[in-house]
Each structure stands twice: as structure tokens, then as C-alpha cells.
C-alpha positions as CSV (number, residue, x, y, z in Angstrom):
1,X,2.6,10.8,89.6
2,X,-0.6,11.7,90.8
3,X,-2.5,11.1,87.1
4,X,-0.8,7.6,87.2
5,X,-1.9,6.6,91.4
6,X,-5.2,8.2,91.1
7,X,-6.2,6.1,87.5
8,X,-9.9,5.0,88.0
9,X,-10.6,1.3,86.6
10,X,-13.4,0.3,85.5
11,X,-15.0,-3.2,86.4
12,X,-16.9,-5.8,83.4
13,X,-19.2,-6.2,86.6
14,X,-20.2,-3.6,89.2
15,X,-18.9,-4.9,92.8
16,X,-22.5,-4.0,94.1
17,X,-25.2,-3.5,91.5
18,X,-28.9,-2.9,93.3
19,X,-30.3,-4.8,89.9
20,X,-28.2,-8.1,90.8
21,X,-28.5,-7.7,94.6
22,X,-26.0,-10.0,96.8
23,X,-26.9,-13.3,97.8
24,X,-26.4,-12.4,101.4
25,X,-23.4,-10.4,103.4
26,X,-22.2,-10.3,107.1
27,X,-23.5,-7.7,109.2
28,X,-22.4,-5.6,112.2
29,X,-24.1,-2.4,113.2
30,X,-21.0,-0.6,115.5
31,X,-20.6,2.8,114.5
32,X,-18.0,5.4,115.5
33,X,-17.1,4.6,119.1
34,X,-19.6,1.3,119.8
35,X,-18.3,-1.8,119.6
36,X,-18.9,-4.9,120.4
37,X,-15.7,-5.6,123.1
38,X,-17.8,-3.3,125.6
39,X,-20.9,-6.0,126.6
40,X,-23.7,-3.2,128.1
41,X,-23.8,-1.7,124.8
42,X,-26.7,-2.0,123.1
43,X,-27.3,-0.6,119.6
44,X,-30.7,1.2,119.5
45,X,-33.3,-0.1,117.0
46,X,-33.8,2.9,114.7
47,X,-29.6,2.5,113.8
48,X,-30.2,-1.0,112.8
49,X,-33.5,-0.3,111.4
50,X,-31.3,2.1,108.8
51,X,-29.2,0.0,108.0
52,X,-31.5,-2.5,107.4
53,X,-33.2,-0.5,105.3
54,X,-29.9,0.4,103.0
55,X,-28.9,-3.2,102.9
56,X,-32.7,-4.2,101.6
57,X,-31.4,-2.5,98.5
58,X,-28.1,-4.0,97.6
59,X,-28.6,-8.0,99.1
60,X,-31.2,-10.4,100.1
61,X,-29.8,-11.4,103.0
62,X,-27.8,-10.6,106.3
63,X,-25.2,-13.2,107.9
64,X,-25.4,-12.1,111.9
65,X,-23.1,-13.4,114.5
66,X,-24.6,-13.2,117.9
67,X,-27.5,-11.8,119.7
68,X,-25.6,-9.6,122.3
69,X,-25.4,-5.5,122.0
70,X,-29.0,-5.6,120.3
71,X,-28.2,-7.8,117.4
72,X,-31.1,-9.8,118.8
73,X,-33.1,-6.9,116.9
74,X,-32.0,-8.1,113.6
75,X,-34.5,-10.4,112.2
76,X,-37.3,-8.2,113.3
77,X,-36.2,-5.1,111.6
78,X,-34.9,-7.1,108.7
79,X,-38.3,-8.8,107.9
80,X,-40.0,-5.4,107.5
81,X,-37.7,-4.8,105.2
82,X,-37.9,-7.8,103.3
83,X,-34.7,-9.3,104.4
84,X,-33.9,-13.0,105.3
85,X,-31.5,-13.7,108.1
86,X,-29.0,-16.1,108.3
87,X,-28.8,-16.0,112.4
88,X,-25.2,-16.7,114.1
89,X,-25.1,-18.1,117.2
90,X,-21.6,-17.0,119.0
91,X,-19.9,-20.2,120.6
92,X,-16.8,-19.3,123.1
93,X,-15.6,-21.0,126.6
94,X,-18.2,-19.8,128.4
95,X,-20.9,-23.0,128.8
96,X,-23.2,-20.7,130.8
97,X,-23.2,-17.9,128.0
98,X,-23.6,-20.4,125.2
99,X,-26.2,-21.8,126.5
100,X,-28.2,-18.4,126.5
101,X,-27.1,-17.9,122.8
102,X,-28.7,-21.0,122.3
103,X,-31.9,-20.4,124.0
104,X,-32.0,-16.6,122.7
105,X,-31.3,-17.4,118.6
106,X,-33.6,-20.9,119.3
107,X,-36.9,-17.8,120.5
108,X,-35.5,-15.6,117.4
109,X,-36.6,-18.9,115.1
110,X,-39.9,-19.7,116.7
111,X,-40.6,-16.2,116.4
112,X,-39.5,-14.7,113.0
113,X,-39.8,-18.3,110.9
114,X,-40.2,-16.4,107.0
115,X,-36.9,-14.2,107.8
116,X,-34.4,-16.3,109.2
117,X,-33.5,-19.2,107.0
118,X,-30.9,-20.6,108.6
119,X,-28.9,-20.7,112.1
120,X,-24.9,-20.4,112.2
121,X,-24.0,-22.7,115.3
122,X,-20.5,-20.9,116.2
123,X,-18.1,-18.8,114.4
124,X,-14.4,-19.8,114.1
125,X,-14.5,-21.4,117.9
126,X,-12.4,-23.6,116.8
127,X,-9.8,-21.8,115.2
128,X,-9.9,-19.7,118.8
129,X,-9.0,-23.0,120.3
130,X,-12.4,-21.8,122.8
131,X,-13.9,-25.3,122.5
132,X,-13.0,-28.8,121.3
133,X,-14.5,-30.3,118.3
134,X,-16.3,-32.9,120.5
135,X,-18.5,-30.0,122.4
136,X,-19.0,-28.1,119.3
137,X,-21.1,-31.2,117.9
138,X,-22.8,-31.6,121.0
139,X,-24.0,-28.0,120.6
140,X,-24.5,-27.8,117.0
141,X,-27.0,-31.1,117.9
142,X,-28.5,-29.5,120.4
143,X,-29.3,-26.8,118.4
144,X,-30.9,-28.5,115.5
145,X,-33.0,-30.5,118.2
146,X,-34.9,-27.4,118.9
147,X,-35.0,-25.4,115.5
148,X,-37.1,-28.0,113.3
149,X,-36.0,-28.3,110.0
150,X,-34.4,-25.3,109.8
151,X,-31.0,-25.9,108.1
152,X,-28.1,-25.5,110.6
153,X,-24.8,-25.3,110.0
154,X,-21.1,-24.1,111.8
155,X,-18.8,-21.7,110.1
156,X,-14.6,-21.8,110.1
157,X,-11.4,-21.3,107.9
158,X,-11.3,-24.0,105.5
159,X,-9.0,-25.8,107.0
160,X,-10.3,-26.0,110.4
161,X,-13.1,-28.2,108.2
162,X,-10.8,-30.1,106.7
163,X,-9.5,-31.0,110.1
164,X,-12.4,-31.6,111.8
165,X,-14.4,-33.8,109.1
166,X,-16.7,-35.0,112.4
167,X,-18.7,-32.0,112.1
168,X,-20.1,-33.2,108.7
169,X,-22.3,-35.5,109.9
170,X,-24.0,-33.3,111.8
171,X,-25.0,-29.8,109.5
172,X,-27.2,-29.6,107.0
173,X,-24.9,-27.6,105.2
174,X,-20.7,-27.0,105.1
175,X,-19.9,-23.1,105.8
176,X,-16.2,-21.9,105.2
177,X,-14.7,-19.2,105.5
178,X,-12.0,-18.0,102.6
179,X,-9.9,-15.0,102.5
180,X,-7.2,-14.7,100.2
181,X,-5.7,-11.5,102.2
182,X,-5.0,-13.8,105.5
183,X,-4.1,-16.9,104.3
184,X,-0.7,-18.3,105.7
185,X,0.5,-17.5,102.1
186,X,-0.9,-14.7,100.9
187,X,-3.0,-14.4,97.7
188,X,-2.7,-11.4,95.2
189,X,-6.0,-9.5,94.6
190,X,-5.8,-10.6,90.5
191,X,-5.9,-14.1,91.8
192,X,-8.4,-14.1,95.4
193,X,-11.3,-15.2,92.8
194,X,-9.6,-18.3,91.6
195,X,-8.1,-19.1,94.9
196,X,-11.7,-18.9,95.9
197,X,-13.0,-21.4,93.8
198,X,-10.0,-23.6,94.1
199,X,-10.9,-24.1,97.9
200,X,-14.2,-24.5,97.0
201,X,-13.7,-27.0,94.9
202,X,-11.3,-29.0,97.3
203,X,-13.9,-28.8,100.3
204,X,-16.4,-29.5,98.0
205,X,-14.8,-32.9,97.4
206,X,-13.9,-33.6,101.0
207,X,-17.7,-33.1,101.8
208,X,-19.8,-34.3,98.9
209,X,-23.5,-34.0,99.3
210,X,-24.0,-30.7,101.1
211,X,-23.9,-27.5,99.9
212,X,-20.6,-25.2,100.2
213,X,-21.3,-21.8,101.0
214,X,-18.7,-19.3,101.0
215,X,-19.7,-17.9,104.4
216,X,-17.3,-14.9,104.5
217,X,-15.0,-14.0,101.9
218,X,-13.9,-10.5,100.9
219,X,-11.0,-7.9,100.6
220,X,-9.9,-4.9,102.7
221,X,-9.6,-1.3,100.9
222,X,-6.9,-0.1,103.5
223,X,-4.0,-0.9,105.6
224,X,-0.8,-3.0,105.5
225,X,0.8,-5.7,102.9
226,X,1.5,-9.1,103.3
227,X,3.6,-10.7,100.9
228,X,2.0,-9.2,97.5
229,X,-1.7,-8.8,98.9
230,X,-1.9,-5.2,98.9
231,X,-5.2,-3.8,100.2
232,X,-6.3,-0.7,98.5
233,X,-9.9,0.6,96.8
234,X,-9.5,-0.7,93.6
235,X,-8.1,-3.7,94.6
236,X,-11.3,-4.5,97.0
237,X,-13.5,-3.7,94.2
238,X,-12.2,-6.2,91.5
239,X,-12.1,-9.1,94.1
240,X,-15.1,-8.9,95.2
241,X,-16.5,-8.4,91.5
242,X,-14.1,-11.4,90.4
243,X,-16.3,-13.7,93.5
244,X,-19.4,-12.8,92.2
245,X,-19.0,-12.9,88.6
246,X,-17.5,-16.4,89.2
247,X,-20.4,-17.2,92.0
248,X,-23.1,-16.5,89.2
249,X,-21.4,-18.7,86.8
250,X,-20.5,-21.4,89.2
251,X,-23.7,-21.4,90.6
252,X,-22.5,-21.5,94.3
253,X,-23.5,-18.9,97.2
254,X,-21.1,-16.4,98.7
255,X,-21.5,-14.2,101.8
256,X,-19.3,-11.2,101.8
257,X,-17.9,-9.5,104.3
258,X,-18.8,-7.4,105.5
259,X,-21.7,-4.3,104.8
260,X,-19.7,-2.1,107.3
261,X,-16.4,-0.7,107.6
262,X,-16.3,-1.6,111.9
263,X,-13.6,1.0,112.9
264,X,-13.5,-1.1,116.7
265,X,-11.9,-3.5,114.5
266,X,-8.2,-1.5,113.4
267,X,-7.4,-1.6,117.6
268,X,-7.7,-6.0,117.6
269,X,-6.4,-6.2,114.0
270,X,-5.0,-3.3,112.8
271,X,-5.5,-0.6,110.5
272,X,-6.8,-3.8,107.9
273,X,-9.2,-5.2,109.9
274,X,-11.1,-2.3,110.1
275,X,-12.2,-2.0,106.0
276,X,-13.6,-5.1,104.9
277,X,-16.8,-2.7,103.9
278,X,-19.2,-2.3,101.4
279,X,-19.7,0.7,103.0
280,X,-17.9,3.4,105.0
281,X,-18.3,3.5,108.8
282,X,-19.4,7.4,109.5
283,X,-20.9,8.5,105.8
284,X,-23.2,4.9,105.4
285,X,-22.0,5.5,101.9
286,X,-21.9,2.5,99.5
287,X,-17.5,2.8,98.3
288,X,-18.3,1.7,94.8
289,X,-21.7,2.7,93.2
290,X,-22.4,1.4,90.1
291,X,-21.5,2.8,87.1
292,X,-18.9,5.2,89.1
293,X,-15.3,4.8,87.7
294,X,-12.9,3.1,91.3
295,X,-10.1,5.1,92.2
296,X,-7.5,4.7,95.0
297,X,-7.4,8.2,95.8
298,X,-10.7,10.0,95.4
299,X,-9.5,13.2,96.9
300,X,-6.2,13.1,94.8
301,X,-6.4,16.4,93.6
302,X,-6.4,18.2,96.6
303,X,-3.8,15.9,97.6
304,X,-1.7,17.1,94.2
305,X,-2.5,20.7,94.9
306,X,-1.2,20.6,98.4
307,X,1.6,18.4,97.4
308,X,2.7,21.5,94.8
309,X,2.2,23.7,97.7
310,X,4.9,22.5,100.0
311,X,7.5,21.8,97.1
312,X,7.0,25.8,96.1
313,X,7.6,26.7,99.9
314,X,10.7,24.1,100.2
315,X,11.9,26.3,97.3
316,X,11.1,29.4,98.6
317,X,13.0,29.2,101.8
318,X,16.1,27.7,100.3
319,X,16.0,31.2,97.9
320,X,15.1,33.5,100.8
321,X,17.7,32.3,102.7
322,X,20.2,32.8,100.3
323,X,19.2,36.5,99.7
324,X,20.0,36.9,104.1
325,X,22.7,35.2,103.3
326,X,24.3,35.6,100.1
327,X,26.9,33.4,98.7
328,X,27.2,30.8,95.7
329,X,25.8,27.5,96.6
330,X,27.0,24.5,95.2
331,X,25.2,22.7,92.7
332,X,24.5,20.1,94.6
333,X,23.0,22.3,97.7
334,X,19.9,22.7,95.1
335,X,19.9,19.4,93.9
336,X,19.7,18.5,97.6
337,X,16.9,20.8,98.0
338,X,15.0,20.2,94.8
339,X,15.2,16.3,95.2
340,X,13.9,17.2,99.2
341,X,11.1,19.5,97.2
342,X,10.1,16.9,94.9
343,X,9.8,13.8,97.4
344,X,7.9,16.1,99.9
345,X,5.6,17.3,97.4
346,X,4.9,14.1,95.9
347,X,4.3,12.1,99.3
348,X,2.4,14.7,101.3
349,X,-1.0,13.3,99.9
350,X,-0.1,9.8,100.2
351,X,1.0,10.6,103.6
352,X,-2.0,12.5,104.7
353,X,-4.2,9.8,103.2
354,X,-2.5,7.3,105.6
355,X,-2.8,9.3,108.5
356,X,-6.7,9.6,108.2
357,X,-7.1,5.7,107.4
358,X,-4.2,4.3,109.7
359,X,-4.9,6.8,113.3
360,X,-7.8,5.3,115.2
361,X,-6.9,5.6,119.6
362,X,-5.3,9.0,120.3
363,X,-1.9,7.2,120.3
364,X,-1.8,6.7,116.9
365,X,-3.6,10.4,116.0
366,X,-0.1,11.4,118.2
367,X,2.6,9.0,116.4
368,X,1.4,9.4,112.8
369,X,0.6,12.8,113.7
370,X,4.3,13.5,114.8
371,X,5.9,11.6,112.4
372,X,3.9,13.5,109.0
373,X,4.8,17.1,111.1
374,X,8.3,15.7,110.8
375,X,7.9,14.8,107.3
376,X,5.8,18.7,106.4
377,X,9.1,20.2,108.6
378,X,12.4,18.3,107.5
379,X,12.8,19.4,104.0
380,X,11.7,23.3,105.1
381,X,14.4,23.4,107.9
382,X,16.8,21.5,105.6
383,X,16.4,23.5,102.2
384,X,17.5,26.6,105.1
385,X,20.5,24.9,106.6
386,X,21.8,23.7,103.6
387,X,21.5,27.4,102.1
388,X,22.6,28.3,105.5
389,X,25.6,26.3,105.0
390,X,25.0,24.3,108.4
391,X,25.2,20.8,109.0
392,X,22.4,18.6,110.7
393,X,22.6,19.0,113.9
394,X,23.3,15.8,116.4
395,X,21.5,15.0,119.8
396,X,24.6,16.4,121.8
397,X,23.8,19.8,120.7
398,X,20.2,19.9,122.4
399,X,20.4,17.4,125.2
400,X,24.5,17.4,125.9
401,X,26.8,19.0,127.8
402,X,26.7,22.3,127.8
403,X,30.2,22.7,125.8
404,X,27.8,21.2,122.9
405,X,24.7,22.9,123.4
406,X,23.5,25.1,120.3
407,X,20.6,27.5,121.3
408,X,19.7,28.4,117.7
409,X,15.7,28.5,117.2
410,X,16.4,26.4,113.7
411,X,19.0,24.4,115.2
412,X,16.6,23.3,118.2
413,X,14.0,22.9,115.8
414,X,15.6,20.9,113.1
415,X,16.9,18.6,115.9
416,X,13.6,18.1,117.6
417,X,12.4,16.8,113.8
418,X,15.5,14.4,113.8
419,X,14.7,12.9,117.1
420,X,11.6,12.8,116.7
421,X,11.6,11.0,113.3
422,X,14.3,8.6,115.0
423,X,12.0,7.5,117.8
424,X,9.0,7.3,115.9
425,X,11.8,5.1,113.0
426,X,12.7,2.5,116.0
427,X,9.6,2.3,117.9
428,X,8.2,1.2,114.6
429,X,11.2,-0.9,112.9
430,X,11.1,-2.7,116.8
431,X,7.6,-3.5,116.5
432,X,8.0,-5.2,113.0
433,X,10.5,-7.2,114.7
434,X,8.1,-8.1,117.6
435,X,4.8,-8.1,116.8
436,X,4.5,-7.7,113.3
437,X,0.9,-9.2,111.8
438,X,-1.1,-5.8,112.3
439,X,1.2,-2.9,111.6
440,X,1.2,-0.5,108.9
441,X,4.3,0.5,107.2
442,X,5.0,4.5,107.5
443,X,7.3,4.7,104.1
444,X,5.4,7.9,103.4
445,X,6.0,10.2,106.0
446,X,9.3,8.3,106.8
447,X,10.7,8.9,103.3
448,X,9.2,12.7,103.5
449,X,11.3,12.9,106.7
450,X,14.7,11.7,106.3
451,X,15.6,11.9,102.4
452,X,15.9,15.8,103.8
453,X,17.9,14.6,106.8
454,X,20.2,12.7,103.8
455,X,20.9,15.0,101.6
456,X,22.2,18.0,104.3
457,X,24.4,15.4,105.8
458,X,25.8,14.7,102.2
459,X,26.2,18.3,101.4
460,X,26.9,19.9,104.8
461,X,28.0,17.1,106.8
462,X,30.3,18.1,109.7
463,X,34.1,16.5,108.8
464,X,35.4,16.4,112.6
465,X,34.3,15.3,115.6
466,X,33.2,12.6,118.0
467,X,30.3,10.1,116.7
468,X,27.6,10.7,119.4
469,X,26.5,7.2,121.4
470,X,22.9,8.1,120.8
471,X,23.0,8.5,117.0
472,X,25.3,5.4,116.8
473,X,22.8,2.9,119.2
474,X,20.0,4.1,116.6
475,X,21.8,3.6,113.7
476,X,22.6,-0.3,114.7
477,X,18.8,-0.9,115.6
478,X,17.3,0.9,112.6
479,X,20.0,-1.8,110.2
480,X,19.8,-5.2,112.7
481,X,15.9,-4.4,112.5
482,X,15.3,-3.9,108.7
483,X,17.8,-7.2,108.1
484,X,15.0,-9.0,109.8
485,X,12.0,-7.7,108.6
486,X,13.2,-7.6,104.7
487,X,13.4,-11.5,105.8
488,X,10.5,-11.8,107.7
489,X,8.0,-9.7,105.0
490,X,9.7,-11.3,102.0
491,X,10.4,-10.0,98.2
492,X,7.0,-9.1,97.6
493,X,5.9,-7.0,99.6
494,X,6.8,-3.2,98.3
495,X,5.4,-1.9,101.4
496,X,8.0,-3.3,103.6
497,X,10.6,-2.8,101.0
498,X,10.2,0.6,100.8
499,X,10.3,1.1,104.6
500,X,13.6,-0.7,105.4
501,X,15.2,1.2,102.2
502,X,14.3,4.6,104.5
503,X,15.5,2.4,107.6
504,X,18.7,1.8,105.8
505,X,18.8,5.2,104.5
506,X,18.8,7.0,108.2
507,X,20.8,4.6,109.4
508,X,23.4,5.9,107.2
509,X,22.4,9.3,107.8
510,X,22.9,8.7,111.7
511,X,26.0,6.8,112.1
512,X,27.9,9.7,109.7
513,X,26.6,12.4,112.3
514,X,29.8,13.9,114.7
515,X,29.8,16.2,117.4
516,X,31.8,19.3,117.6
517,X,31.7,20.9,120.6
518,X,30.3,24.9,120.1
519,X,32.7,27.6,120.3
520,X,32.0,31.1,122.8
């Protein structure tokens, strides 16, 4: 499995090359725990003065979007460098504070006139619904009034152009943004580059004249699907390879997005918003140097050897159970606990890789956290119940009545994993019922989990008894849940597939469970 997910591909045309630098690409400095939300921050000069100096190599330009948190540093520490500057100016509902952006970025052109080439009046304002289109021209005039004949421009979606064909009159040039990922129909990676140019082409038409620069456009390496845009490495690589290779031939400009993986990102967007990056957050390091085969999962060995690991274990304590315990297990007790070995082994990387991409507040270090303990512990304590001959045990017997209460270390312990894994199932199943645009799918873990839970119900399951409320409540929200989200996600998206098969899956599990009360 491993040889097949961890394939490298190899690109016709390196995503960044140093000998065919980048026409220009956004730029953010936040590192680590900076970020922009917090508005006393401000980045020191020597951190932007690096990065400056890494970007010099790979582009020949930088898209800003403000001047707040020391961004007003930029075109200074880029000229050194030999970096131009295409200088944002960042619009919102706040005439007071737009009016300083003004007056700040208008200084910033008087002052560094070889580096900045160009001033970015607003960023998606209107998309934010911040300011009507009426205002926006008023500023973007006012702007060019005292900037000379420095090009100005205001950049949006597409369609906010399309919509708002006022603003033409009025820039020197048209700046859109296009991003196949987060349009309202999601675009597959193999065809972002020709969805690209077909939006070029179709503003390019409604605005003949100017020039059409793509002023972001990109791919994210992590996080969740929608419809049948999956982010992921490899994926990022080849679209932004596709745009350029097609930029050079079409002979247009594009501005990616963006230099810097911004972790502050993942907790407005999700875990997706936060790699958009040429480069990785902490490390600085460029994800694709040239000439280096792309692979999904760099670390994939490790991930294989430790995934071998805890199938051996699973093994080991369904047989040293048996020699406490002897007796002749059916056949399909080790096909239970094989089948829990092999989908624990083969997940654990994939799982582990998610956890380190997906968990950014301490919230989500705690669920994901949990719910891949869950996932490490389920098929252990199962491959010994089911050699144990014991059944899984229901809520009753840890938090009932004391008539129902089991004691047992294993027993406590494999029902902690189950309740666990069936919080941790709803919370998330509810919130891709609720609020679904930023959330990643946890089939990993999940599936490591509760294909254990699954098979020692099969094979052990308890034939009388009550069904428990508790078990039964979860059961109905895990399948009225997954109904809607296999709706609401649509046919093409695996990820979501695969989760509401696991939903489906413990639902079953759960609504077979019965309480017995415990004899003595």
C-alpha cells in the first residue's frame, strides 16, 4: 500500500525552478504563533529581511496586502534584494483606517519608486460585502490621484469583476483572483490549469484593453475535499506547474499564492487554508526543489515501519492471550483479528500524518489526539477480548447502575475507547451537518477505531439483553447525519465517502450492543 500512496511523480516542468524565477507571488511573513488577527504585532525587520532574501531567488516579485504588523517594511527590504513590489492596500469598513492605508502605501511610493511597480487598491472588499462598489471607485480614484503614473489596480474573485464592470474604467489594469479548489463547483487538480485560462479568457473579453493578471491563483498541499478537489503534495505541485507552463506559453502574468504556508490561517479556514505555500511555515524550506522527485508522503517509510509494528503487536496479544487462556478459537476470531491487524497497520501512518497537518489550537492536538489513541488502542484491546471470548462492552457497564457495572481493567479500558471514539464520531458527523466548509474528514483514525469495535461485536456479540438508550441515541445520529452529508459532499468526494461508510459502519456496531446486567 505504502509503495503505491508514497509513488513520487515527476513534473515536465519544475513547480519552482530558481533559472525561470516566478513572475511575482503573495507574501505574508507570520510565523508560528504571529498572525495578522492580533493588530500590535509587528514582525521584526530581520524575519522579513530573510525572507526576502529566500524569495529573491525563486521570483521577481512580491504581491503585499497591507501595511499593518510591519508589512510597511516590505519594499525597503525587498529593493536590497532586488525585488519589485506589487503594494496592497487593505480596504475594509473602517473609513478612518482606510484612509491611513491610503496615506501609508501613497509615502511607501514616493519613497521606494524602482521597487514597487504597482499599488493593489483593496483585496476582495467586495466579496466581504465591507464596502459598496460606489466607495471602492471613489478610493481606487483617490488613490491614483496621488501615486502618478504608477499603474493601479483592485483585486477580487472573478466574478465579483464580472459584476461590478464600473471598476473598469477606473484601473490601469484588471486583477482576478482564480482558484479552482474554492470555486462554488469545485475543479479537479488535472484540470485547475485549463480552468485557469478559461476564466482568463472570459474576463479577458468582458474587459478588452487592459491587461489580466492572475492576481492569486494556487493549490493547497493539505486538508479536506470538496467535490473531487483533493489537496495533497503532488497534487499542489502539478497545478501550479500546469499555470506556469501555460502562463509562459500564453504569455499572461500569474501571481501565486502564496510563498508561505500561514499556519494562523487553518483556525479562520481550516486545516486547507493554512497550505497554500511554496514553502513550509517552521523549516522556510522550499516543498518542491527542482529536480527532487514529489511525493505525498515523504516520511512514508517510517510511517510503513510503524504501521508493521502495531499489526505484529495486534497479533501478539490475540496469541498471548490465548496461551492464559487456552481454548480453540473460531476461525473467524482470527479473521476478526487479522483484518483489525491489517487495517491498523495500514492506516496508522496515514493517521499520524493527519494528526500533525490537521491539529493547530490545543483543541484539536486533544480531539485528533484522542481519537488516533482510540484508533492505536481498539484493535489491541479487541484482538484480547475476542481471544478472551468477551463481547464489547456497552456504556451501562461503566456508567450504569450498579447491577451493570463491570470493574475489569480491559473492560473499563475498552469502553473508555468506545465512548470515546463515539463522541469524537458525532461531534464530528454534527459539525459536517452544521458547519461543514472547513472541516477535515477523520476516516483514518475513525476506520482504525471502529472496524475493531465491528468485528468483536460480529464474533462475540452478546445475544440477550436490553439495547442501552445511549448506544441507540448515537447510533440514530451517526445514520440521520451521514444521510446528509453523503448528499451535501456529493459522489465525488472519497473523503467524505469513506467517512460516512465508518459512520454507517458504528452505527451498526452500536445499535446491535445489549446490556446484561453482571452476575455476583
Amino acid at each position: 500500500m505504502w509503495w503505491w500512496l508514497a509513488t513520487p511523480i515527476a513534473l515536465v516542468r519544475a513547480p519552482i525552478d530558481p533559472a525561470d524565477k516566478l513572475e511575482c507571488v503573495s507574501y505574508a511573513p507570520f510565523r508560528g504563533e504571529q498572525t495578522p488577527l492580533n493588530s500590535t504585532a509587528i514582525i521584526p525587520a530581520e524575519q522579513i529581511a530573510a525572507d526576502m532574501a529566500q524569495l529573491a531567488q525563486i521570483s521577481k516579485c512580491v504581491r503585499t496586502y497591507s501595511i499593518d504588523n510591519g508589512l510597511d517594511q516590505v519594499p525597503e527590504l525587498a529593493g536590497k534584494v532586488g525585488l519589485k513590489v506589487l503594494q496592497g492596500v487593505w480596504l475594509g469598513s473602517n473609513r478612518l483606517k482606510n484612509a491611513a492605508q491610503i496615506a501609508g502605501v501613497v509615502d511607501l511610493t514616493k519613497r521606494y519608486p524602482n521597487v514597487i511597480t504597482g499599488v493593489i487598491v483593496g483585496n476582495e472588499v467586495l466579496l466581504r460585502g465591507e464596502m459598496t462598489a460606489a466607495d471602492l471607485v471613489a478610493n481606487i480614484r483617490s488613490t491614483k490621484a496621488q501615486v502618478g503614473k504608477l499603474p493601479v489596480t483592485y483585486a477580487d474573485v472573478w466574478e465579483f469583476w464580472l459584476k461590478n464592470r464600473e471598476l473598469y474604467d477606473v484601473v490601469d489594469f484588471v486583477t482576478i483572483h482564480i482558484l479552482p479548489y474554492w470555486e462554488d463547483i469545485p475543479i479537479r487538480a488535472k484540470n485547475a490549469a485549463t480552468h485557469v485560462d478559461s476564466i482568463r479568457k472570459r474576463v479577458a473579453v468582458a474587459f478588452p484593453g487592459k491587461e489580466i493578471l492572475i492576481g492569486e491563483t494556487g493549490w493547497p498541499s493539505a486538508g479536506r475535499m470538496r467535490d473531487g478537489a483533493l489537496p495533497s503534495r503532488d497534487n499542489q505541485a502539478k497545478v501550479v506547474s500546469d499555470i506556469l507552463d501555460l502562463a509562459k506559453r500564453e504569455g499572461f502574468r500569474v501571481n501565486l499564492i502564496e510563498a508561505y504556508d500561514q499556519p494562523w490561517k487553518r483556525d479562520l479556514e481550516g486545516t486547507v487554508g493554512g497550505y497554500w505555500g511554496l514553502y513550509d511555515a517552521d523549516a522556510r524550506a522550499l516543498k518542491y526543489p527542482a529536480g527532487v522527485p514529489i511525493s505525498n508522503y515523504p516520511a512514508w517509510k517510517l510511517h510503513m515501519g510503524l504501521g508493521l509494528g502495531l499489526s505484529v503487536l495486534v497479533f501478539l496479544t490475540g496469541m498471548l492471550t490465548l496461551r492464559r487462556k487456552p481454548w480453540t478459537p473460531r476461525f473467524s476470531a482470527w479473521l476478526t483479528v487479522a483484518v483489525s491487524a491489517t487495517v491498523a497497520g495500514a492506516l496508522l501512518g496515514v493517521a499520524a500524518d493527519k494528526l500533525l497537518y490537521e491539529s493547530y489550537s490545543i483543541g484539536r492536538w486533544i480531539q485528533w489526539g484522542a481519537l488516533l489513541a482510540a484508533g492505536i488502542l481498539s484493535p489491541l484491546l479487541c484482538a484480547y477480548a475476542i481471544m478472551s471470548g468477551r463481547s464489547l462492552p456497552t456504556f451501562l457497564e461503566l456508567m450504569g447502575p450498579r447491577p451493570y457495572l463491570n470493574r475489569s481493567f480491559t473492560t473499563v479500558l475498552l469502553g473508555l475507547t468506545v465512548i470515546v471514539t463515539a463522541l469524537i464520531a458525532a461531534q464530528t458527523a454534527l459539525g459536517f451537518v452544521f458547519d461543514p466548509r472547513y472541516r477535515d474528514f477523520p476516516f483514518a483514525a475513525l476506520t482504525m477505531a471502529v472496524v475493531p469495535f465491528a468485528g468483536l461485536m460480529t464474533v462475540n456479540r452478546r445475544a440477550e439483553g436490553t439495547r442501552p438508550i445511549a448506544e441507540a441515541t448515537f447510533a440514530g445520529l451517526l445514520v440521520a447525519s451521514l444521510v446528509y452529508i453523503g448528499f451535501n459532499e456529493g459522489p465525488d468526494n472519497w473523503q467524505s465517502l469513506w467517512t460516512c461508510a465508518i459512520y454507517l459502519l458504528f452505527a451498526i456496531t452500536l445499535w446491535r450492543a445489549r446490556a446484561a446486567k453482571i452476575q455476583g
